[in-house]
C-alpha positions in Angstrom: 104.6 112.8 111.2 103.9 114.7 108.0 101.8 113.4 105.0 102.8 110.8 103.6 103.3 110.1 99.4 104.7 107.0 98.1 106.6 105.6 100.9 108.2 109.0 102.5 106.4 111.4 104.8 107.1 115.1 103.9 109.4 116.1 106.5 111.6 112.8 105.7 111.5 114.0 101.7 112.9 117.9 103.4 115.5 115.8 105.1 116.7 114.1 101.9 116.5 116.8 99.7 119.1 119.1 102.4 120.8 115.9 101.9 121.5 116.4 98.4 122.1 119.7 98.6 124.7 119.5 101.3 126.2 116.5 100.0 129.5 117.1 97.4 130.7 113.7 96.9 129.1 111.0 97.8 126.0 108.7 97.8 122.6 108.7 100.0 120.8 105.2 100.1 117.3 104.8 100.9 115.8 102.0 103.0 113.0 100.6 102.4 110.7 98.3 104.0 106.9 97.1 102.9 107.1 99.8 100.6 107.6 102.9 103.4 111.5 104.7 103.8 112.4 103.8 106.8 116.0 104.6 106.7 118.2 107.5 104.8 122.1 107.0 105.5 124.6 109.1 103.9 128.1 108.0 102.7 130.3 111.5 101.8 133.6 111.5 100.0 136.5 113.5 101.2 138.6 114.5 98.3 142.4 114.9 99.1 144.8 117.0 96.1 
């Protein structure tokens, strides 16, 4: 796994930032246990006209 800084390794902070980027609507919720992410989940809005 990559490097870690504060809690998130470096590959798991490229996840989360494509998840931000791909993400419209929404919310992404980190989990976080003893101080390390151990869980991104991703809740997306569909919005119907």
């Amino acid at each position: 796994m990559g490097e870690k800084s504060n809690g998130i390794s470096s590959e798991n902070l490229k996840t989360l930032l494509e998840l931000v980027k791909s993400t419209r609507f929404g919310s992404i919720t980190l989990v976080i246990q003893d101080g390390v992410v151990v869980q991104i989940e991703r809740n997306e809005k569909m919005r119907l006209k």
